[in-house]
Residue frames as a rotation matrix with the C-alpha (Angstrom) as fourth column:
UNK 1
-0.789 -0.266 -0.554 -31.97
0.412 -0.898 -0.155 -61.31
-0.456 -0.350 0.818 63.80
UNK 2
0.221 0.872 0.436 -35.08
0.955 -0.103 -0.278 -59.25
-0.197 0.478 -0.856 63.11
UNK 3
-0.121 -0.198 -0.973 -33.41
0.060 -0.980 0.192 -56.31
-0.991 -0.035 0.130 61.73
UNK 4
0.871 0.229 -0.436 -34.09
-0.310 -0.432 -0.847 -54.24
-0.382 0.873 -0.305 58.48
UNK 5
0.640 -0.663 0.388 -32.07
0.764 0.494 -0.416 -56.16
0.084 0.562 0.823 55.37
UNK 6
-0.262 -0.740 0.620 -28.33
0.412 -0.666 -0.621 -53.92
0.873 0.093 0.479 54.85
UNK 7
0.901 0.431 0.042 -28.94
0.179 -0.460 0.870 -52.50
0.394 -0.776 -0.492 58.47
UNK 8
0.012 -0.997 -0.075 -25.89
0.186 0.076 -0.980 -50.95
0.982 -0.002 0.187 59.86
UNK 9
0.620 -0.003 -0.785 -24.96
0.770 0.199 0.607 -50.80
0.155 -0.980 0.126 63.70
UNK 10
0.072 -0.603 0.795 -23.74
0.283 -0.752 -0.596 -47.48
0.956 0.268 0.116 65.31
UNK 11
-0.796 -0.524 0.303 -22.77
-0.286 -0.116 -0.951 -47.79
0.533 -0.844 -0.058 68.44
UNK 12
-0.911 0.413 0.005 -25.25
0.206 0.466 -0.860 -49.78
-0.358 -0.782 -0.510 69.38
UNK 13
0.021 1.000 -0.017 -28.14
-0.061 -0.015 -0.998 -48.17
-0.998 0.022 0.061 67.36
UNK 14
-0.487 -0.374 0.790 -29.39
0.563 0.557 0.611 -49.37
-0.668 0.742 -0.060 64.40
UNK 15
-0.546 -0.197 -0.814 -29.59
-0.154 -0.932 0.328 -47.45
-0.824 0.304 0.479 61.25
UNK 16
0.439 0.682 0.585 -32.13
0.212 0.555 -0.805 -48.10
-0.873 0.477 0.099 58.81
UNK 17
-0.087 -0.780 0.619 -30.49
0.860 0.255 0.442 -48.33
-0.503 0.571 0.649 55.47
UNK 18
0.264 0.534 0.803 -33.32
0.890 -0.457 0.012 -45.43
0.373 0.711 -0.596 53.59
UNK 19
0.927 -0.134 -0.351 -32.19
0.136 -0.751 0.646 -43.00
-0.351 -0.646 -0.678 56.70
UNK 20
-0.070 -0.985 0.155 -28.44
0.559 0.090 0.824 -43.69
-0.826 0.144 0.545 55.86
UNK 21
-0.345 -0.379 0.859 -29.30
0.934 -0.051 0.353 -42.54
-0.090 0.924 0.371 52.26
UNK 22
0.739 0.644 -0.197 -31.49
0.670 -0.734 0.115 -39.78
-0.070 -0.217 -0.974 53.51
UNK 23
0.886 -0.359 -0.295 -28.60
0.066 -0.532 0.844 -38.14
-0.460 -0.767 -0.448 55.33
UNK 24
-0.176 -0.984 0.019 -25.99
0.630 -0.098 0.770 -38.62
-0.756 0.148 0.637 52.93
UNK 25
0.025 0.348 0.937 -28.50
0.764 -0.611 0.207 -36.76
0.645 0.711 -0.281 49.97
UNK 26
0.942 0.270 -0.199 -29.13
0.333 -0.828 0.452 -34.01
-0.043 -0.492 -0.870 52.51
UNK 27
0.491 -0.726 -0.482 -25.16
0.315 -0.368 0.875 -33.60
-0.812 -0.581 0.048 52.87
UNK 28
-0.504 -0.368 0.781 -24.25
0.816 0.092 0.570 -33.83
-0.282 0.925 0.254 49.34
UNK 29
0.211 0.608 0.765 -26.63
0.924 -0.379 0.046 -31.16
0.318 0.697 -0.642 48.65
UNK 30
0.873 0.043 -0.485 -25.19
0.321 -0.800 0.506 -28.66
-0.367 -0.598 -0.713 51.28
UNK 31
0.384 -0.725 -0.572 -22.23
0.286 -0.496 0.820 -29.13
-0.878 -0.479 0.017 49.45
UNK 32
-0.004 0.474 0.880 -23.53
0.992 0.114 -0.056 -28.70
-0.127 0.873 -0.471 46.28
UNK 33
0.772 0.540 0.335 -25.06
0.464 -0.840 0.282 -24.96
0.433 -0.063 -0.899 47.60
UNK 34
0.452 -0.852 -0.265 -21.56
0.062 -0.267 0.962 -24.30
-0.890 -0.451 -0.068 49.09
UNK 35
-0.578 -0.809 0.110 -19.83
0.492 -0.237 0.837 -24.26
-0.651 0.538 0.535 45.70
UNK 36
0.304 0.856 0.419 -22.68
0.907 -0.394 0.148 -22.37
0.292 0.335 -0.896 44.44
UNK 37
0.818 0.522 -0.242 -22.23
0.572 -0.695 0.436 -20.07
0.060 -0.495 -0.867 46.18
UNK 38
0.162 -0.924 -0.345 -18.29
0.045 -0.343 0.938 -19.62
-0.986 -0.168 -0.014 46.09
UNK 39
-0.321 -0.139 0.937 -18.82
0.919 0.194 0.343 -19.32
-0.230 0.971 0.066 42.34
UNK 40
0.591 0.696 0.409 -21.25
0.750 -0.660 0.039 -16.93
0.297 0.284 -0.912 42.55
UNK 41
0.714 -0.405 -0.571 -19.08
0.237 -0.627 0.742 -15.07
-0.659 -0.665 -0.351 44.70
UNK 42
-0.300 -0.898 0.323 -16.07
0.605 0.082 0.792 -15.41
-0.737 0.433 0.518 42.83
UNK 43
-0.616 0.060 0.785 -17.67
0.732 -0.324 0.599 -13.73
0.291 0.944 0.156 39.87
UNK 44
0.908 0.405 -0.110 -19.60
0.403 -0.767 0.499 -11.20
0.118 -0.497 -0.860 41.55
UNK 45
0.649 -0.480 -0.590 -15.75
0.094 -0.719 0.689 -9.88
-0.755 -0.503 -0.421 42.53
UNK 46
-0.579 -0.597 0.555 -13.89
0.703 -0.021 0.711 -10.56
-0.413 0.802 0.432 39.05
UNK 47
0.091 0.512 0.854 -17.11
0.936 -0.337 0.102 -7.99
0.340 0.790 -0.510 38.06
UNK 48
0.803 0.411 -0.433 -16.38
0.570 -0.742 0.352 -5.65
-0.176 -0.529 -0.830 40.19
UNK 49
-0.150 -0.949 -0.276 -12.52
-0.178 -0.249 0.952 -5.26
-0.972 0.192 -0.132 39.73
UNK 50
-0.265 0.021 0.964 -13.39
0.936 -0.236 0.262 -5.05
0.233 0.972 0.043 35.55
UNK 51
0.362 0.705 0.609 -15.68
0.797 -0.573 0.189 -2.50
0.483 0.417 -0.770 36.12
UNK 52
0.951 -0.225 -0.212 -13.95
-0.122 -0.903 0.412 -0.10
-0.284 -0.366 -0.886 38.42
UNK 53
-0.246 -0.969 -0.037 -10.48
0.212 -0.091 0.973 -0.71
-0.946 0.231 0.228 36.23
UNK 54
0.098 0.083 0.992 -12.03
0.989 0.105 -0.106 0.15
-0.113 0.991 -0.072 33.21
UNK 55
0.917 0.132 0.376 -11.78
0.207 -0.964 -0.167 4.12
0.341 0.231 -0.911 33.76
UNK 56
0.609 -0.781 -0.139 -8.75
-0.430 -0.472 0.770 3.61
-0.667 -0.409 -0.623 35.39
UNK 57
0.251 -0.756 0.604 -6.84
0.795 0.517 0.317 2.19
-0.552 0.400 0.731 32.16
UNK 58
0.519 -0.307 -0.798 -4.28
-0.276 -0.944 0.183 4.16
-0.809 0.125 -0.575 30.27
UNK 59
0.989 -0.104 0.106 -3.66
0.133 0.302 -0.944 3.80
0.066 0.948 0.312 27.07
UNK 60
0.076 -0.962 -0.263 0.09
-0.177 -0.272 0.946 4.21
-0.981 -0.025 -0.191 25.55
UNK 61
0.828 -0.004 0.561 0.38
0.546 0.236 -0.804 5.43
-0.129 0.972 0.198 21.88
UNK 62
-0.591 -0.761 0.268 2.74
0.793 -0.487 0.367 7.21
-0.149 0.429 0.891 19.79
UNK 63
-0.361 0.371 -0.855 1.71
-0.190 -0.927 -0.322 10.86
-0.913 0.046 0.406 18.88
UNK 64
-0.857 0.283 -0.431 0.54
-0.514 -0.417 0.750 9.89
0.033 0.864 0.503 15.24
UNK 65
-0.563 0.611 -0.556 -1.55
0.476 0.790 0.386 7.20
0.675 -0.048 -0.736 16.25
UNK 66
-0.636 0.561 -0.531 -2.87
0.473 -0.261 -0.842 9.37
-0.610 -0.786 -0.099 19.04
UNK 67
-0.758 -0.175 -0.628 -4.10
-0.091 -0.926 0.367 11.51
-0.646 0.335 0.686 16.17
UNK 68
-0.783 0.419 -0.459 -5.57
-0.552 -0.131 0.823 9.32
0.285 0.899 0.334 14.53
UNK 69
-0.396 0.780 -0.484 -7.58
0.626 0.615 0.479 7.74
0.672 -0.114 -0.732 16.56
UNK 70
-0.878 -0.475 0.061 -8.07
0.108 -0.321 -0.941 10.94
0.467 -0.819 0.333 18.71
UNK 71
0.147 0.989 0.022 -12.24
-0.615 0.074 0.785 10.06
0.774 -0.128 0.620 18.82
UNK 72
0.656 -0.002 -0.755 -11.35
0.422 0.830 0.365 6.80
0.625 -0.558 0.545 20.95
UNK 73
-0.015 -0.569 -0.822 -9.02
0.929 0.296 -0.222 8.88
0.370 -0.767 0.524 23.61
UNK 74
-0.671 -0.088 0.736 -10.10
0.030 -0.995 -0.092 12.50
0.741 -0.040 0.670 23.94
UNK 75
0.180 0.542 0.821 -10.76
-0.848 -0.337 0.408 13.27
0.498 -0.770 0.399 27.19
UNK 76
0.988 -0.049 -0.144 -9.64
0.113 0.868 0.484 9.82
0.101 -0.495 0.863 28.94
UNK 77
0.419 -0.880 0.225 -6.14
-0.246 0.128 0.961 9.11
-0.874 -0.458 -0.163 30.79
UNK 78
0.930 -0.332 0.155 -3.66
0.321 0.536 -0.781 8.47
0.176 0.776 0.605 27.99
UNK 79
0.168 -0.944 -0.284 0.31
0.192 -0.251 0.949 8.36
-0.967 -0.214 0.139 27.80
UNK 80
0.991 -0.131 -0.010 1.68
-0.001 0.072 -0.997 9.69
0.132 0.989 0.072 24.29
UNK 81
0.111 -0.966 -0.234 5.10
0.437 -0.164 0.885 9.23
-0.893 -0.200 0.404 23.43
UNK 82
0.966 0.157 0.203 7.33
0.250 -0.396 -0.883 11.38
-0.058 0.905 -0.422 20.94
UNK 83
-0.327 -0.938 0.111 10.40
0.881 -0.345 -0.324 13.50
0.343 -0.008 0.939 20.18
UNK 84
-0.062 -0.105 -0.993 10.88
0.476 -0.877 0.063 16.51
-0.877 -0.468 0.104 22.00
UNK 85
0.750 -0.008 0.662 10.31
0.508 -0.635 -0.582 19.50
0.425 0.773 -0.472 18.79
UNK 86
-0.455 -0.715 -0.532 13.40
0.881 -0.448 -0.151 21.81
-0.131 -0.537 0.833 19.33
UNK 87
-0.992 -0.071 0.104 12.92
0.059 -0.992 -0.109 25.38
0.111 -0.102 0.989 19.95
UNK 88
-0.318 0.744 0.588 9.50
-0.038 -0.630 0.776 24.56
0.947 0.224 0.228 21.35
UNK 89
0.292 0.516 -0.805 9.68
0.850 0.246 0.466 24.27
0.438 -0.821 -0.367 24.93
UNK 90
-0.371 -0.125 0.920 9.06
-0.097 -0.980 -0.173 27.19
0.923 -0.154 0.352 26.81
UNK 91
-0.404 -0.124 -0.906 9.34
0.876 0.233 -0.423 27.71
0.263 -0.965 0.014 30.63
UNK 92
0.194 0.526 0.828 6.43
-0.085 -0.832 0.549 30.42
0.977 -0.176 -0.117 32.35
UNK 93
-0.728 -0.353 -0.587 6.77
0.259 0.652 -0.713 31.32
0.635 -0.671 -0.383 35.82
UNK 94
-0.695 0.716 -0.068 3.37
-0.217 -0.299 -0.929 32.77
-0.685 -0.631 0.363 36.40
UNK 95
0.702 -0.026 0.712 2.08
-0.463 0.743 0.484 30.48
-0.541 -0.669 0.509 36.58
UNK 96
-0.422 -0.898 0.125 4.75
-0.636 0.392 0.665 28.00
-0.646 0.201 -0.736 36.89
UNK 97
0.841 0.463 0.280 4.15
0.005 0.511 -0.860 25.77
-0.541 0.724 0.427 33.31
UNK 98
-0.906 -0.359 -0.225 5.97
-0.229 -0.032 0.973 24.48
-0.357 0.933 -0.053 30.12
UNK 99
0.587 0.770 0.250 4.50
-0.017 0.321 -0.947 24.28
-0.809 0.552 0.202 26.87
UNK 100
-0.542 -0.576 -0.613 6.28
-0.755 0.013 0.656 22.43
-0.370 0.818 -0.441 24.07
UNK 101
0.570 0.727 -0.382 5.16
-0.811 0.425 -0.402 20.16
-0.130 0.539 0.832 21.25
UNK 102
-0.457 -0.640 0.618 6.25
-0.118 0.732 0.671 16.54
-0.882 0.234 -0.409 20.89
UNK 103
-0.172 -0.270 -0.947 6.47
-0.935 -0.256 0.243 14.75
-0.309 0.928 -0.209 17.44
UNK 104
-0.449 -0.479 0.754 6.60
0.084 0.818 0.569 11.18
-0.889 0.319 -0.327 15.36
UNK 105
-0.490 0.288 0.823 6.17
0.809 0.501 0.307 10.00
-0.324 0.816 -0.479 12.11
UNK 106
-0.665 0.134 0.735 5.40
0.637 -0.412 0.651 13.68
0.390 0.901 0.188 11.10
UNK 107
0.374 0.874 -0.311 2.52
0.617 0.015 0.787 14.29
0.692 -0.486 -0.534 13.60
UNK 108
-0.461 -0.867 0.188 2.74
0.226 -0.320 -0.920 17.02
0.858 -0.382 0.344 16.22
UNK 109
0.339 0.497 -0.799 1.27
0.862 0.177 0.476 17.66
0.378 -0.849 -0.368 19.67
UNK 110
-0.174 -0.400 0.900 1.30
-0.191 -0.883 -0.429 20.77
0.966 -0.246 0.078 21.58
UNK 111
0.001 -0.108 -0.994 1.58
0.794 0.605 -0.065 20.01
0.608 -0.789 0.087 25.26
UNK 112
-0.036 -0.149 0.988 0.91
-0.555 -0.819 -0.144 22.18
0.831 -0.554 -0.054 28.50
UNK 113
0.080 0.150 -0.985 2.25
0.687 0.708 0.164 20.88
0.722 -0.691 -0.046 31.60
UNK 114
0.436 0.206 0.876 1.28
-0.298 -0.886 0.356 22.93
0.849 -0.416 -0.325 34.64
UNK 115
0.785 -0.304 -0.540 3.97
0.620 0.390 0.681 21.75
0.004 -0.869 0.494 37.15
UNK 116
0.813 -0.569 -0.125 7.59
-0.582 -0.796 -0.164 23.30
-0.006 0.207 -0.978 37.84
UNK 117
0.184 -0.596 0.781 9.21
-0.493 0.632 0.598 20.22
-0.850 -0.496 -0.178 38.47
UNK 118
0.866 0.199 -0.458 10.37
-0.470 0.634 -0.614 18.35
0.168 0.747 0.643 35.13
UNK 119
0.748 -0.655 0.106 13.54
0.525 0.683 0.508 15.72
-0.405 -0.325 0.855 34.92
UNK 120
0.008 -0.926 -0.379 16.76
-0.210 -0.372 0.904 16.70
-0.978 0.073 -0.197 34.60
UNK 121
-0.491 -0.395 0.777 17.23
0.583 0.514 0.629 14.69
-0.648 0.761 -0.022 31.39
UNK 122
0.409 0.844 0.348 13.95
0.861 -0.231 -0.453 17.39
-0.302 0.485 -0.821 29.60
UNK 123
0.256 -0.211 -0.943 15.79
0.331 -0.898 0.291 19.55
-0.908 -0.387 -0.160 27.61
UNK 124
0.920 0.019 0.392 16.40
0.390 0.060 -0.919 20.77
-0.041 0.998 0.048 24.08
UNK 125
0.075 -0.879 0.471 19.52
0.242 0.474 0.847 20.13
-0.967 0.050 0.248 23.23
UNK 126
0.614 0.205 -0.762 20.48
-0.594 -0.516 -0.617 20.99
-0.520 0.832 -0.195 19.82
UNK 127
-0.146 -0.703 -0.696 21.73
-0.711 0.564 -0.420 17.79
0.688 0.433 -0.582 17.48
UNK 128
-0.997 0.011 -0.079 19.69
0.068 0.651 -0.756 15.55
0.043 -0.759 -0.649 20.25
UNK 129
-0.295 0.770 -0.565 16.76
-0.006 0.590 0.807 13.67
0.956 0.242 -0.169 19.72
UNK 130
-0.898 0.137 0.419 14.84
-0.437 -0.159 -0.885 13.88
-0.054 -0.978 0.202 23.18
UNK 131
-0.223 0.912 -0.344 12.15
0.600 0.407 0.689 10.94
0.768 -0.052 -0.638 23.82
UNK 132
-0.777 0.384 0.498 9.38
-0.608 -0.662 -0.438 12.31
0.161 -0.643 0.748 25.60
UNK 133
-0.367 0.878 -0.308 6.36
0.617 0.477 0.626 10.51
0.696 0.040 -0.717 27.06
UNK 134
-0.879 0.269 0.393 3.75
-0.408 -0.851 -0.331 12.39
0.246 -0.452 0.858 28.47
UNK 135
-0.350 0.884 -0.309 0.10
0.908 0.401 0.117 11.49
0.228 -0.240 -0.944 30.81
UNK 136
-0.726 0.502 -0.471 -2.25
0.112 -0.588 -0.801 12.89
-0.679 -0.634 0.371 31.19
UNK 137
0.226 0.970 -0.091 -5.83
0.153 -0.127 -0.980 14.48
-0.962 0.207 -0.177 28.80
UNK 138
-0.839 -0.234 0.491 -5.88
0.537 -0.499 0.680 15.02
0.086 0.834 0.545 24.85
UNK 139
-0.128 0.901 -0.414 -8.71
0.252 -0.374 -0.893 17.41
-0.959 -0.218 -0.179 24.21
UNK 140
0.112 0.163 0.980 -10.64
0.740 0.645 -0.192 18.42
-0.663 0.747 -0.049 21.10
UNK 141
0.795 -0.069 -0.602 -8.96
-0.336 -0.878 -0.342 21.22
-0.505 0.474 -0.721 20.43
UNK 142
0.719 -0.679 -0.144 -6.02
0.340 0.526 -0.780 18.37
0.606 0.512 0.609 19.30
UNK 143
0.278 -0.634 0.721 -3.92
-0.756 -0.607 -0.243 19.91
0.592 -0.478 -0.649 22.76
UNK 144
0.087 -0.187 -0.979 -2.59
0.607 0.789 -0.097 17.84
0.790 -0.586 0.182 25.49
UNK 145
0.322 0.243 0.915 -3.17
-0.826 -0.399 0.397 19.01
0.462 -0.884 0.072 29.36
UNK 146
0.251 -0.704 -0.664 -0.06
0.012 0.688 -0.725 16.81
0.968 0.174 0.181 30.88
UNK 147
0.553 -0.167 0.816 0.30
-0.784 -0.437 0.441 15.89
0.283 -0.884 -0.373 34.31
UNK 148
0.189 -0.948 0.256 3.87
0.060 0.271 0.961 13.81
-0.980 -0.166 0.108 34.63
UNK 149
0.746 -0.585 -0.318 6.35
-0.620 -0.436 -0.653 14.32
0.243 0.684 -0.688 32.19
UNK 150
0.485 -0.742 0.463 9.23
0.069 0.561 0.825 11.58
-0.872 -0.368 0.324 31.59
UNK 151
0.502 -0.501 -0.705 12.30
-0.838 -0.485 -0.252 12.47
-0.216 0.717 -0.663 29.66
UNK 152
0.868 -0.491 0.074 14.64
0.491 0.871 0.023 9.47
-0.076 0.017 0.997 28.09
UNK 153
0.547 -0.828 -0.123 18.04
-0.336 -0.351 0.874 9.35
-0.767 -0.437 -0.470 28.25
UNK 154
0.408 -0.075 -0.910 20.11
-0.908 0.069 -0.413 8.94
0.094 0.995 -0.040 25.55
UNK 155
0.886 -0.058 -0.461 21.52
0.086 0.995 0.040 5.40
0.456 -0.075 0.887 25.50
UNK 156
0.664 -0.733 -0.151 25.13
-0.092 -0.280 0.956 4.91
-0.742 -0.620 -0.253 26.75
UNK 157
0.249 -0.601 0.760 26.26
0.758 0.609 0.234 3.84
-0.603 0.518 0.607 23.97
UNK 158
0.637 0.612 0.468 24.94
0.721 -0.688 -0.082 7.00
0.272 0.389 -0.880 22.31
UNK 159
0.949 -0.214 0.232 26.90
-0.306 -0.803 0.511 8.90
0.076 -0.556 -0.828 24.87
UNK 160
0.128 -0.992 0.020 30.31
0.227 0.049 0.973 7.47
-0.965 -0.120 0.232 24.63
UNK 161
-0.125 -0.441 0.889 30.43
0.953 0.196 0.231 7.92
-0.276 0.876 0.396 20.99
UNK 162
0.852 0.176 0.493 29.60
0.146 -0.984 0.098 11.75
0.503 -0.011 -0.864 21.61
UNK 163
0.845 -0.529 0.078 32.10
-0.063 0.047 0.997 11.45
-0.531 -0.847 0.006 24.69
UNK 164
-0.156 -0.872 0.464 34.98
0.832 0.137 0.537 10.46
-0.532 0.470 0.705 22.11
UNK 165
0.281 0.159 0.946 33.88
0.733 -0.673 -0.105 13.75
0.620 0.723 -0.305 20.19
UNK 166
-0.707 -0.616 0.349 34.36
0.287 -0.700 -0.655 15.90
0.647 -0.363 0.671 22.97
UNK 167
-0.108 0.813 0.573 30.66
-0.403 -0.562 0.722 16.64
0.909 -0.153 0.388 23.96
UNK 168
-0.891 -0.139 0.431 29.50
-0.438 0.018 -0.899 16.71
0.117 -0.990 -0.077 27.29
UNK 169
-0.708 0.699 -0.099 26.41
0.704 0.688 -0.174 14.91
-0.054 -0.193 -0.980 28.70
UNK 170
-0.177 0.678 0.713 23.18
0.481 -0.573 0.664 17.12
0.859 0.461 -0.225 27.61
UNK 171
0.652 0.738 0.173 22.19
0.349 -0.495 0.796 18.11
0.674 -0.458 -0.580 31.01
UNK 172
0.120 -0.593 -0.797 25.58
0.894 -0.285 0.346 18.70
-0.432 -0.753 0.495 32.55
UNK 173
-0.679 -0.475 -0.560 26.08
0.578 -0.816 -0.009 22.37
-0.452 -0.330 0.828 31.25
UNK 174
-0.458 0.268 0.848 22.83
0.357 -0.818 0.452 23.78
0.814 0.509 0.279 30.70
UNK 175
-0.812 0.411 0.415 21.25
-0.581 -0.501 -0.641 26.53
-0.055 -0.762 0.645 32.99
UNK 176
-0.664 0.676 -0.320 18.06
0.656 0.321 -0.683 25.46
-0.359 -0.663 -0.657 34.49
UNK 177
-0.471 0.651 0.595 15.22
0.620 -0.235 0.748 26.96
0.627 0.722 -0.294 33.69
């Protein structure tokens, strides 16, 4: 046979062995530039979703910690939680607004939420702790400019051991606002 040494047969034509290796370096390299490229991609969209979720995160402190760090969150989305202060929420209806102050660890917040809607459960109760979390802007006047308002409930447990006292559930006989 006068064919080229390692020569392979392919249907009848023959393949020269250097061509064979040609064609398999050429393929290997396309798929070389194929996972290139789905890398590149891939990280090209893990940068995008960082960067357009970084202004949309929201912090969640307590009200003393908001305080004290209020350089690192004034002006940016933040949730604060506290206690409800008694005798400071007050209901305007021109415009429709509350403004009360929440509390922890000593620390107080004044709060203006410009909605009319708040939960049933947001009320000041006298002899009742009222968690409060609030979203929305601190500014640097040390105010809060709140736009959702969530009240907690008191546990159940909380409430049957009132219930055996006699008391009623906080929001079942007061007036609205």
């Amino acid at each position: 046979m006068d064919q080229e040494p390692h020569a392979q047969e392919d249907h009848g034509v023959v393949v020269p062995r250097r061509r064979r290796e040609r064609a398999a370096a050429a393929a290997g390299g396309g798929s070389v530039l194929l996972l290139v490229g789905l890398v590149m991609a891939a990280v090209a969209i893990v940068s995008v979703v960082l960067v357009t979720m970084k202004d949309k995160t929201i912090y969640s402190k307590p009200v003393d910690v908001l305080l004290q760090e209020k350089g690192k969150f004034a002006n940016r989305p933040v949730r604060v939680e506290g206690n409800l202060v008694h005798g400071s929420l007050v209901h305007h209806d021109k415009p429709c607004e509350y403004d009360f102050t929440i509390e922890k660890n000593g620390k107080s917040l004044p709060v203006k939420y410009a909605d009319c809607v708040v939960p049933d459960t947001f009320r000041d109760v006298q002899g009742m702790d009222v968690g409060v979390t609030v979203e929305g802007e601190l500014h640097a006047d040390n105010t809060f400019e709140a736009t959702s308002v969530l009240a907690k409930c008191p546990s159940k447990y909380e409430m049957k051991k009132r219930a055996a006292q006699g008391e009623k559930m906080p929001t079942g006989d007061i007036p609205p606002y």
